[in-house]
N, C-alpha and C positions, 0 to 999 in steps of 0.2 A: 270187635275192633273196627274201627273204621277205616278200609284202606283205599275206598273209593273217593277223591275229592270233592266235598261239596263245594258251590258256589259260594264264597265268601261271605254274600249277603246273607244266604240261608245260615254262613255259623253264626254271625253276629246277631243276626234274629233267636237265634237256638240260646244265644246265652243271655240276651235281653229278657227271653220267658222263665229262664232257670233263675237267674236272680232280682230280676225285678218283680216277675209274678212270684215266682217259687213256686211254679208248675210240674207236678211228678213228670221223671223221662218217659213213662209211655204216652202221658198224654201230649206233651213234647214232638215227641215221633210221631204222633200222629196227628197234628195239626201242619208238622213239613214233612210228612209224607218219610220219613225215615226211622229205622229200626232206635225201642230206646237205647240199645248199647251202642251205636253208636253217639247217641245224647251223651248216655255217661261216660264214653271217652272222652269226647273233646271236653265234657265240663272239666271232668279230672286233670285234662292236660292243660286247661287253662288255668286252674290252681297249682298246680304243680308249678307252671312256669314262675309263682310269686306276681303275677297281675289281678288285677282288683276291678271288680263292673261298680262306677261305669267306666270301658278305658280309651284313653286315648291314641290306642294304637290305630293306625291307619290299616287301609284291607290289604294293602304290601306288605306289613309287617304282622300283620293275625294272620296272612297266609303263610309267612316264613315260620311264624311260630305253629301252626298245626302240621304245613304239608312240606317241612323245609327240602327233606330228602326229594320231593319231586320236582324241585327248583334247582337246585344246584344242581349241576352238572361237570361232570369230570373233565380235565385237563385234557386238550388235542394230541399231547403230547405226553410221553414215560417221562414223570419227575423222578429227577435223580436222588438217590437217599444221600443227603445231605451229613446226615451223621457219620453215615460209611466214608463218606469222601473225606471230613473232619479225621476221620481218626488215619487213612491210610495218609494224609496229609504228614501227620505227626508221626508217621511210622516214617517219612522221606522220601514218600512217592510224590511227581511233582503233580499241580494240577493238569499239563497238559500232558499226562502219562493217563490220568484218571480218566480224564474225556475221552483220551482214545478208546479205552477199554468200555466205557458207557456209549460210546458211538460204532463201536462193532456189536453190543450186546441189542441196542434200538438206533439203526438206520434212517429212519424218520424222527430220529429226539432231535434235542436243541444243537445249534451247531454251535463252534469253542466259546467265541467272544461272549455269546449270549447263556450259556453253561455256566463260564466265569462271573460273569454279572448276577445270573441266579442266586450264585455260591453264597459273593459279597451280601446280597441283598438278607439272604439264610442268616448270613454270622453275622450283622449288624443287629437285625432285629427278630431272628427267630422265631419267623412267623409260619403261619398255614399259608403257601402261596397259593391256595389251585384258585381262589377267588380270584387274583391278582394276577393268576394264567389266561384265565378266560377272559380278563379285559384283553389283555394283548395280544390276545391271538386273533384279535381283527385287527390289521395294520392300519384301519384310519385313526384306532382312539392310542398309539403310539406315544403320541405328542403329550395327551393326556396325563395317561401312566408315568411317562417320566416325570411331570413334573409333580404329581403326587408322592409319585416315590420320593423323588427330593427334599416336599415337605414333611413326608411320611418318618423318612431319617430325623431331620433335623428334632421332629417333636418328639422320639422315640426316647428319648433321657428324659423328658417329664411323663411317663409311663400315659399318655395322651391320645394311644390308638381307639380309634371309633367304633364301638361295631354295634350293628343291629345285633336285637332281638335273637335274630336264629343262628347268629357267627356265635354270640357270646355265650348261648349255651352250646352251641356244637365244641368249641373250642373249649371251653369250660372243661367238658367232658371229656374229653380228648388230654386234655393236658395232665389231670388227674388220671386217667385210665393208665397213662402212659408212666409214672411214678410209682405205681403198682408194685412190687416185688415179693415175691410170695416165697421167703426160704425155710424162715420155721412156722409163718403164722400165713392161713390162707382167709381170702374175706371175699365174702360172698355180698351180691346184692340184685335188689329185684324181684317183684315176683316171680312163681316157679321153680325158685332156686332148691334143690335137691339135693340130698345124700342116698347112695344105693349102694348093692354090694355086688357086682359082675364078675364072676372066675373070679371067687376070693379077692377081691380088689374093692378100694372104695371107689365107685365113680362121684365124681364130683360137678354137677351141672349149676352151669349162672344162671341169675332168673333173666326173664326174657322180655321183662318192660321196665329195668330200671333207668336207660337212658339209652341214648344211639348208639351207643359202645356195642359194640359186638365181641362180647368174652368168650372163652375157650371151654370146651369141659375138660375132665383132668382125670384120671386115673394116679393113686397111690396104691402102691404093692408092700405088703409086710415086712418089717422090717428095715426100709434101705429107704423110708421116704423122707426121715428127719422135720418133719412137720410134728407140733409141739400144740398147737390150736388151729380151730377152723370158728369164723367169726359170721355168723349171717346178719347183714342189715336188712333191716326190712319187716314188713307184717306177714306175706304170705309165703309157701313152701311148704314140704313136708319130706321127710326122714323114716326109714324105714327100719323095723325091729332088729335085721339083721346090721344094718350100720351101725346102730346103736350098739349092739355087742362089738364090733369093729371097732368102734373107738375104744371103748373100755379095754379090748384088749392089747390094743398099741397105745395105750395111756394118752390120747389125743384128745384134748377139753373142746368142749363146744357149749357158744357162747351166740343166743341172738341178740340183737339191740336193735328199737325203733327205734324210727326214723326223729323219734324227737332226743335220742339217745340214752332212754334208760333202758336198763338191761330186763329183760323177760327172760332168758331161760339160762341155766349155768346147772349143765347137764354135772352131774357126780353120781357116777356108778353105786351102786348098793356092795362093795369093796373094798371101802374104806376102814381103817381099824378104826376100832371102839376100845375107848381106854378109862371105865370107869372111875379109877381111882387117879387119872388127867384130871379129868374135869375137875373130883371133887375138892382138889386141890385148886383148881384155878378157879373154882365159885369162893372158895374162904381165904384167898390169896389178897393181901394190901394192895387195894385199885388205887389209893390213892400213891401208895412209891410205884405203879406202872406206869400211871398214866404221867408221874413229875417225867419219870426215864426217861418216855417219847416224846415230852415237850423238850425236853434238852436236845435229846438226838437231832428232833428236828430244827433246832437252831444251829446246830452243826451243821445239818446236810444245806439249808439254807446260807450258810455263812459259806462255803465252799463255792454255792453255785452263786452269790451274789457275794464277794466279800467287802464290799460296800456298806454292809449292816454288820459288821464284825464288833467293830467299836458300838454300836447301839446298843448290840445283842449283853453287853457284858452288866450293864446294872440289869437288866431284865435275868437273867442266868444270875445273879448274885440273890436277886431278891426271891425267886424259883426255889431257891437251893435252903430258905428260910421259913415257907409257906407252908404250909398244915389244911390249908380248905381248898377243896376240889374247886370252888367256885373262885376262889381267888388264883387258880391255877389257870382256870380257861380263860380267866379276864387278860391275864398276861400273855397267853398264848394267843391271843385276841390283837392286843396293841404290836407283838410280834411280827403279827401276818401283814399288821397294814405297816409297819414298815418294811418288812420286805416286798408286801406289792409296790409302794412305791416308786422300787427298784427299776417295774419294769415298767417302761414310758419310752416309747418308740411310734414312728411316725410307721404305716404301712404303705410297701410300694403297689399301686392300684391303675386302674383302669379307671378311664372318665366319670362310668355308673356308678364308681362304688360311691352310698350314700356319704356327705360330710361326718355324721357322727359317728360312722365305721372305721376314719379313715386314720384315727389316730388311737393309742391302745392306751391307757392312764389307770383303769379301774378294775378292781376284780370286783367289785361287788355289782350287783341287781339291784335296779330300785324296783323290781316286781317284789321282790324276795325279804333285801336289806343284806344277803351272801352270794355266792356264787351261783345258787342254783339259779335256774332260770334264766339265763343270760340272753341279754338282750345286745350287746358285740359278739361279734365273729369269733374274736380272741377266747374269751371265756366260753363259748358252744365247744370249739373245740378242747378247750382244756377239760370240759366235764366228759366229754366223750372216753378220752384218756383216761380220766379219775374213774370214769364207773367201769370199764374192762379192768380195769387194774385192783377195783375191791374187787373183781366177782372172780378174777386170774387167785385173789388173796383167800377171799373162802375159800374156795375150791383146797387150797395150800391147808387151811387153815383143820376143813374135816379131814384130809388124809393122812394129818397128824395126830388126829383124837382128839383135836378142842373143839369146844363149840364155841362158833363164830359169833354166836350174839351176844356169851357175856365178855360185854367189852368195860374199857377204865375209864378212858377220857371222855367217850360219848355217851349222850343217855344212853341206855333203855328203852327201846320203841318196840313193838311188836312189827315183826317184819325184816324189821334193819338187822343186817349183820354187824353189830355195835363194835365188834372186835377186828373185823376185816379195815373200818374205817378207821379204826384206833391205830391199825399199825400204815394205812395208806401215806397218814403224817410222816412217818420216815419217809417214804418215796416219791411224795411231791413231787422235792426239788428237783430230784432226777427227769422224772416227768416234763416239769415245766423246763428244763432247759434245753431238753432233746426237742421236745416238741415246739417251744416259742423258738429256737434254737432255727428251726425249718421254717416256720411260718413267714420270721424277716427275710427270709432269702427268695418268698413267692410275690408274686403280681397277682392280684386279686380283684374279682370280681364282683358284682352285687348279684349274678345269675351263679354264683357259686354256695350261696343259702338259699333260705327258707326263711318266713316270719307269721307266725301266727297268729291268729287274732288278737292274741292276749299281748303279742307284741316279744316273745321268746325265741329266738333263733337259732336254727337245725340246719344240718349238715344236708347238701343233696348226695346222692346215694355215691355216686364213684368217689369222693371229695371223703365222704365218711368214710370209705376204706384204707385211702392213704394216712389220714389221721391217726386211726386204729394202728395200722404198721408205723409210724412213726414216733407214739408215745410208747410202744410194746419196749418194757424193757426186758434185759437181761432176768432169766427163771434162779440163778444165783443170787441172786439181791434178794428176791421174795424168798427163797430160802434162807 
């Protein structure tokens, strides 16, 4: 890791050999005289940030993206928690009851006037002040700061705040970090990230280079933790044989997913019933009356969450209800989907970065693809994120029961695919997509809040993926 600053000349030279020669990291390191791991950090962290050689960042802004933490610098002054003041506000304490008690607790904090100006400044625009402390806490650039703040407000309804490079991912993270909420489902991210067993207890550690966040390890105790899953994003980590028994026996599923969001691991104990004569019944069972079932259902569950398509849905469900060929069953479950995608066409509220063709949502499909997979908008990265916990949440359901998950109605046959877990996820889309598009409209979004890959596919960065995850999680009643 590199945690000694190079001269910014030297990184820009370091990544000028790495992708314009395409010169191995030792020999790298040893042409600037430095170790190759740190070569392979800063390459990683300049892909990571979504920049591209050759780039146009200036040596201010490649310094705030490798070395931001040794740039910014902390407030002169104890900022007051803003949230705390908000609620004891609305409990009927007055502001100048607040202050008082914030001006016995830090002596040298802001004094009233300037406390209450902080507050407003808070509840207007809900921002990170400490950047916006350290202008002002030289009293000649005074003059300045106010009159930015003033334009700062005005432009803060057309979602128009500025930031570089190293705010908008620091903030990025931070704002996702902080949406977090881990009651039945826990979600891990970053390298290092670990499971172990300590005095009978699972410890639970984050990994340690998924972003600037700094997360908590956790301890769960048998019996009394009510956690349900544990989610790891990410490629590295490792898990230990006695946690592994651990979960199996507080019934606790684990689930990894990279970082481009397909699922790799969907741990199921060797516990499971085995139901012979299940199966053999559901291998010689009419696919073609299961899979009409779940095309109806799911115009059901979609006519609830859009009833916009209600009246459409009725000759399509007439002609369903008449059909005999599988092939003419998916063609209409087909012209289905795109009317209810239709449905959902919404502008999103952003930040100046975010690319134009991000910035409005109209399509579910990929033209990498010609379907959902691969998405190349935001909207649809995170709807497959949803979609793929939620079939692997559905296997999982699906062998505890004695079926097997691959022989499914509605979808082929693939070697590999769980045919039947995706067979029944059609039920629970719509739940899905309105819990989850549900939260997405209510965020401000950023372009340092993905990932885009060569092929032009876009992935969640790590803390962003874990909110997602907790937000499409539905209720374990429904998949029952």
């Amino acid at each position: 890791m590199a945690y000694t600053s190079l001269p910014i000349e030297k990184v820009r030279e370091l990544l000028r050999m790495k992708f314009e020669e395409n010169l191995p990291h030792r020999a790298i390191g040893r042409q600037l005289g430095i170790g190759h791991v740190s070569v392979c950090y800063l390459s990683k962290k300049f892909i990571a940030s979504g920049q591209i050689w050759p780039t146009q960042l200036t040596n201010d802004e490649l310094q705030l993206l490798f070395y931001r933490e040794k740039i910014i610098s902390k407030p002169v002054r104890a900022l007051p928690d803003f949230d705390e003041v908000k609620l004891k506000l609305d409990n009927g304490i007055s502001l100048r009851k607040i202050w008082k008690s914030y001006h016995l607790q830090y002596p040298e904090g802001y004094g009233r006037s300037r406390f209450h100006e902080l507050y407003r400044l808070w509840l207007v625009n809900r921002l990170d002040l400490s950047t916006q402390l350290q202008v002002v806490s030289n009293p000649n650039t005074s003059t300045e700061f106010k009159h930015a703040l003033k334009n700062q407000t005005v432009n803060s309804k057309n979602s128009d705040m500025t930031e570089n490079i190293g705010e908008a991912l620091r903030n990025a993270e931070g704002d996702w970090y902080s949406q977090v909420h881990e009651k039945t489902v826990i979600t891990l991210a970053g390298h290092g990230a670990r499971l172990t067993v300590e005095r009978d207890e699972l410890a639970i550690n984050p990994g340690t280079s998924a972003s600037t966040v700094k997360d908590k390890a956790k301890t769960l105790a048998r019996g009394v933790h009510g956690i349900k899953a544990i989610v790891i994003v990410g490629y590295a980590g490792y898990i230990t044989l006695d946690a592994i028994e651990w979960l199996a026996q507080q019934n606790v599923a684990l689930y990894t997913i990279d970082l481009v969001g397909d699922l790799c691991l969907n741990l199921v104990p060797a516990i499971s019933p085995h139901r012979p004569f299940q199966r053999r019944a559901q291998y010689t069972a009419n696919s073609f009356l299961i899979a009409r079932s779940i095309v109806i259902e799911k115009l059901n569950e979609a006519s609830r969450v859009k009833p916009e398509v209600t009246l459409l849905y009725r000759r399509i469900q007439n002609d369903i209800s008449r059909m005999n060929s599988l092939e003419m069953l998916r063609l209409a479950e087909g012209r289905a989907a795109q009317l209810y995608w239709n449905q959902w066409n919404f502008e999103l509220a952003h930040y100046k970065d975010l690319p134009e063709h991000w910035r409005k949502y109209s399509n579910r499909t990929s033209p990498l693809t010609g379907s959902g997979r691969k998405a190349v908008h935001p909207v649809n990265a995170m709807l497959n994120y949803g979609y793929t916990i939620l079939a692997g949440r559905l296997e999982r359901a699906l062998v505890y029961e004695g079926y097997d998950p691959a022989a499914g109605a509605l979808h082929a046959y693939l070697d590999g695919r769980p045919s039947l877990a995706w067979d029944l996820i059609e039920l629970l889309r719509p739940t899905v997509d309105e819990q989850l598009i549900g939260w997405i409209q209510t965020q401000k979004w950023r372009k340092r809040d993905f990932e885009v890959n060569d092929e032009g596919k876009v992935y969640l960065r790590q803390q962003l993926a874990r909110v997602v995850i907790q937000k499409s999680w539905i209720p374990d009643v429904k998949i029952k």
